[in-house]
C-alpha positions in Angstrom: -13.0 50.4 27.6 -13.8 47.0 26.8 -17.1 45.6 28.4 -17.7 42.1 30.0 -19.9 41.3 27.3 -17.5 42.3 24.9 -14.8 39.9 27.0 -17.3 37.2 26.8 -16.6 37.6 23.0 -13.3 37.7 22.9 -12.8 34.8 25.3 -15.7 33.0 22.7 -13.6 33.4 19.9 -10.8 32.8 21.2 -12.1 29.3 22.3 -13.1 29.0 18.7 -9.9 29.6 17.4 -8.0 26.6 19.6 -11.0 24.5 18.5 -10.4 24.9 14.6 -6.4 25.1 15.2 -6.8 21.2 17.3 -8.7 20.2 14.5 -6.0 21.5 12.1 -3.5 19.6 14.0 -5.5 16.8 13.9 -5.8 16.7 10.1 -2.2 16.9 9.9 -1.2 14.3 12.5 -3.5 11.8 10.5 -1.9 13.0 6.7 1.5 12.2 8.5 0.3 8.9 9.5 -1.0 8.0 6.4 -0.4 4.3 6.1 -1.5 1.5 3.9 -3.3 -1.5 5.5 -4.3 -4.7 5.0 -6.4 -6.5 6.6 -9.5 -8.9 6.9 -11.0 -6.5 5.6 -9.5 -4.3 2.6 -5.7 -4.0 1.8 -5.9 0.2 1.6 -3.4 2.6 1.0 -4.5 5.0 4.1 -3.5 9.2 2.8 -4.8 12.2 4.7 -5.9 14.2 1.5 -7.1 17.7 2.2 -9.6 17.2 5.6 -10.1 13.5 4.9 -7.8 10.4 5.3 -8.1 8.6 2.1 -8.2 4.8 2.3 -6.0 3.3 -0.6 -5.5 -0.9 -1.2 -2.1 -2.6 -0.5 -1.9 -5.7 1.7 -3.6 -8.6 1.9 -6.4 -10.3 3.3 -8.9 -7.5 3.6 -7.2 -3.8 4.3 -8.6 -1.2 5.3 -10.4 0.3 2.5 -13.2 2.9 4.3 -11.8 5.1 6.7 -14.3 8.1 7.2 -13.3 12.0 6.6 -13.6 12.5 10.8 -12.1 8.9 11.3 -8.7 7.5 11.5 -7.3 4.7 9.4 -8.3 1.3 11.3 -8.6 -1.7 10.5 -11.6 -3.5 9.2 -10.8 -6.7 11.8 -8.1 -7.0 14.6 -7.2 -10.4 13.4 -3.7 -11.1 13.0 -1.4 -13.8 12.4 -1.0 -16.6 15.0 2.4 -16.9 14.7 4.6 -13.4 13.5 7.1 -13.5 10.6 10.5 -13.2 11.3 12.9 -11.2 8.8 15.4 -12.1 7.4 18.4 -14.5 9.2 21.9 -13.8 7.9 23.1 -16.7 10.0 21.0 -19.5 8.0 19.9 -17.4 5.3 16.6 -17.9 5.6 12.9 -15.8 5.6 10.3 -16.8 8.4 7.2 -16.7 6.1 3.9 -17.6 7.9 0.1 -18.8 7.2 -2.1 -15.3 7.4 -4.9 -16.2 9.3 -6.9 -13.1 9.3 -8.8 -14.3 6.4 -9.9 -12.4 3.3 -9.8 -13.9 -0.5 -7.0 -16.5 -0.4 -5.2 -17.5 -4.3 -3.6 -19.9 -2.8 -0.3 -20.8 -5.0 1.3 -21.9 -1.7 4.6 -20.8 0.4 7.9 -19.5 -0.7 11.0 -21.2 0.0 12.7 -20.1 2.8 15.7 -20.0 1.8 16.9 -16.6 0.0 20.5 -15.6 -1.2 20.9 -12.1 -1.5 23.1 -12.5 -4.9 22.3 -10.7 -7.2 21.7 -7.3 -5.5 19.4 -6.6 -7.8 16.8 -8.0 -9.9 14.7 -7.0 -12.6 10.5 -7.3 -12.4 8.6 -6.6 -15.6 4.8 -6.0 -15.4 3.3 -6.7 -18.4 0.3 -5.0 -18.6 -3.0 -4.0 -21.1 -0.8 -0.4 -21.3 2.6 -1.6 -22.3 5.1 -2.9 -19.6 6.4 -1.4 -16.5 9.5 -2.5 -15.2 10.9 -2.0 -11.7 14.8 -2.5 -10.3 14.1 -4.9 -7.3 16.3 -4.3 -4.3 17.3 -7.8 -3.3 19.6 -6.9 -1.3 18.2 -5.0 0.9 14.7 -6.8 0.8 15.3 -10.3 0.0 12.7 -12.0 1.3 10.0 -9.8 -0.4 12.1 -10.3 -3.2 11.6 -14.0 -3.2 8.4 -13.5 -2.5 7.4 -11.7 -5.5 9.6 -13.9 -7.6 8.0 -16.9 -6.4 4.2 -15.5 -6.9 5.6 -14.8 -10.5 6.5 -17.9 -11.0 3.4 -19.1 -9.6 1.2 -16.4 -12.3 -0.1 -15.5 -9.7 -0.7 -11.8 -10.2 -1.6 -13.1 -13.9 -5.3 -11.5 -15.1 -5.5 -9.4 -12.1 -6.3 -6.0 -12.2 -5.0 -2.7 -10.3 -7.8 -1.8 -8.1 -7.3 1.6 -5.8 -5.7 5.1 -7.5 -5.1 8.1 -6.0 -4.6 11.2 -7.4 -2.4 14.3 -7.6 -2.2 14.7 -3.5 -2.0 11.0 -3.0 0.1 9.5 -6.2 -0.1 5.5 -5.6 -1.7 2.9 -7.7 -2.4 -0.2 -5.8 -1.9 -3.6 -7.3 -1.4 -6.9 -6.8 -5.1 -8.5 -4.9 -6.3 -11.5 -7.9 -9.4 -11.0 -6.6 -10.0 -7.2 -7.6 -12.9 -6.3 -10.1 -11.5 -2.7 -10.3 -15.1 -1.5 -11.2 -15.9 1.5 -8.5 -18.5 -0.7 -6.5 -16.7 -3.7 -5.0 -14.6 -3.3 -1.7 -11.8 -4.5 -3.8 -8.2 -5.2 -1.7 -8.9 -7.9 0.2 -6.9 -10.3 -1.5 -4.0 -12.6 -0.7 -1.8 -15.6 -0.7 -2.7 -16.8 2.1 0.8 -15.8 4.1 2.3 -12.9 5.1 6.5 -11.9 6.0 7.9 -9.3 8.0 8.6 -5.8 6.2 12.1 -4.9 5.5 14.1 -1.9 3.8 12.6 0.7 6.5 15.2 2.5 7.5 15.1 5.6 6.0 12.6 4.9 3.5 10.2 7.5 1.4 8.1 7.0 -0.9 8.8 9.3 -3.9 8.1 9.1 -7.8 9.8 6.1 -8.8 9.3 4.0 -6.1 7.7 0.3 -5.9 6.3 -0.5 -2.2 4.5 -3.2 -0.6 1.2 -2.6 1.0 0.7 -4.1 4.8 -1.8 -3.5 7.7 -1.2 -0.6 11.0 0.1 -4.2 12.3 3.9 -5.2 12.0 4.4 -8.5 10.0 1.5 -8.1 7.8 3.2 -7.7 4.2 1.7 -10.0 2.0 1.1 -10.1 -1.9 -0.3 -6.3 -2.3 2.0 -3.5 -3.7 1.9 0.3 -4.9 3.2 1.9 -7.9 4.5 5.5 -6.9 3.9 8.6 -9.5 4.3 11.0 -7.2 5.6 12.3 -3.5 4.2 10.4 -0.7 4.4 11.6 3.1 4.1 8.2 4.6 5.5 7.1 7.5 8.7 4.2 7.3 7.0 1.4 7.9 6.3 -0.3 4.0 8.5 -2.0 2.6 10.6 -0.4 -0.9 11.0 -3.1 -2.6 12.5 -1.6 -6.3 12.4 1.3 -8.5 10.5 2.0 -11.2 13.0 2.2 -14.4 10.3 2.0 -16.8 6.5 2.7 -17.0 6.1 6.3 -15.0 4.7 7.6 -18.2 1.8 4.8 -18.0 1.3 6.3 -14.4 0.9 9.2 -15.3 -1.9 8.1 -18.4 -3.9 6.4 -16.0 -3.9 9.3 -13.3 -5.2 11.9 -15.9 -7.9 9.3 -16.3 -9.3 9.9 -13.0 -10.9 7.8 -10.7 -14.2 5.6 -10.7 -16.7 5.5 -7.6 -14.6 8.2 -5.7 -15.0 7.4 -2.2 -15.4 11.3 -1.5 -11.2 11.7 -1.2 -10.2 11.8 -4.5 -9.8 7.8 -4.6 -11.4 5.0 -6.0 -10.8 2.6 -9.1 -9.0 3.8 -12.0 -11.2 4.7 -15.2 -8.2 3.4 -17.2 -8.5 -0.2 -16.7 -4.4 -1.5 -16.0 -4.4 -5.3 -15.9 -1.8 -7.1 -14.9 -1.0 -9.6 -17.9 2.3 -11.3 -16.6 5.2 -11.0 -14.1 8.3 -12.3 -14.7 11.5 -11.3 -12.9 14.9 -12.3 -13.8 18.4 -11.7 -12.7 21.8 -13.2 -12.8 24.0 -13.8 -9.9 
């Protein structure tokens, strides 16, 4: 016959039990919210990776970057643009681009046009880079005005020089590129930069982010897509709310190089600065209508 000591135990260890299975829960509530951010603080790429939710670059002005193992993604700053970005208007075919004033490094190159034609439905973007050239299928179709957007930065050089500054690893498979002001060297909180505007995301529904797939990196905020993107090599559990942009048709292999490289100054999830230095050497994107 059981004693009340001995149902002191039980009742103990059961408590214990609910106490590590919330905490499981937990863990896997914040791996499913795993989001990338960008902020005034660091653009970030935000993964739960075993116990810890691993802060990756992808925004602009600063995302968040340093989320700690017992802590939730956040932002580094609640600033947020005065006036929101509106998506795309069939009726006068235009994008509602607007002045990010949440701070960060600004390139300032200026603002896209607003007006966008969705013709052709697809363009191609080749990054030309230190490791050969990757070249992603951009969806313009479906995500014009990031399309124009990126064009328009291109145009601009604006990503010319700059390196990719956040990689993840085999649980997390995103390199994040895109911030001019990135030393990619494992000690600076690299991802806070921008052009100085940001547009509303688009694409979302129904969107994953599997091998293959080109993305554009934003803050837990709606309307914060800026100049920031990741380069999928893997299968990604995020939630719908970045923009796909294109496909990769070319370049998975170079990926794939720079993941076996590891990381450098791994931030205790796996992430940090790739070893393989990828620099961005020049954009161009081209398509006929």
């Amino acid at each position: 016959m059981a004693t009340g000591k001995d149902r002191q135990k039980q009742l103990a260890r059961e408590h214990y039990e609910r106490q590590i299975q919330r905490r499981v829960e937990r863990e896997q509530r914040a791996k499913r919210n795993a989001i990338i951010g960008s902020t005034v603080g660091v653009v970030v790429v935000v993964g739960g990776i075993v116990t810890a939710v691993a802060l990756m670059g992808g925004g602009d002005t600063k995302s968040e970057a340093a989320a700690t193992p017992t802590q939730p993604a956040q932002e580094t700053a609640s600033a947020s643009p005065a006036a929101q970005p509106k998506p795309y208007d069939a009726g006068t075919g235009t994008c509602g681009y607007v002045a990010d004033t949440a701070g960060g490094n600004v390139k300032d190159v200026g603002m896209p046009p607003a007006k966008v034609k969705l013709t052709p439905a697809t363009k191609t973007m080749t990054l030309k880079t230190n490791l050969g050239d990757i070249v992603v299928k951009l969806d313009n179709a479906k995500a014009p005005c990031t399309v124009n957007s990126l064009q328009f930065l291109a145009g601009k050089k604006y990503y010319d020089g700059s390196k990719c500054h956040r990689l993840g690893n085999d649980k997390f498979p995103m390199l994040q590129c895109g911030d001019p002001s990135a030393k990619a060297d494992g000690k600076s909180m690299d991802g806070s930069g921008g052009p100085g505007y940001v547009m509303a995301e688009e694409n979302l529904e129904g969107a994953t982010y599997k091998r293959g797939v080109m993305a554009m990196a934003k803050t837990q905020a709606p309307g914060t897509t800026g100049s920031q993107f990741f380069l999928v090599y893997g299968d990604i559990g995020l939630t719908p709310d970045y923009t796909p942009v294109g496909t990769i048709t070319k370049g998975l292999d170079i990926l794939d190089k720079v993941n076996k490289a590891g990381v450098l100054g791994d931030a205790g999830d796996g992430t940090g600065a790739p070893k393989e230095t990828i620099e961005i050497k020049d954009v161009t994107i081209a398509g006929k209508s």
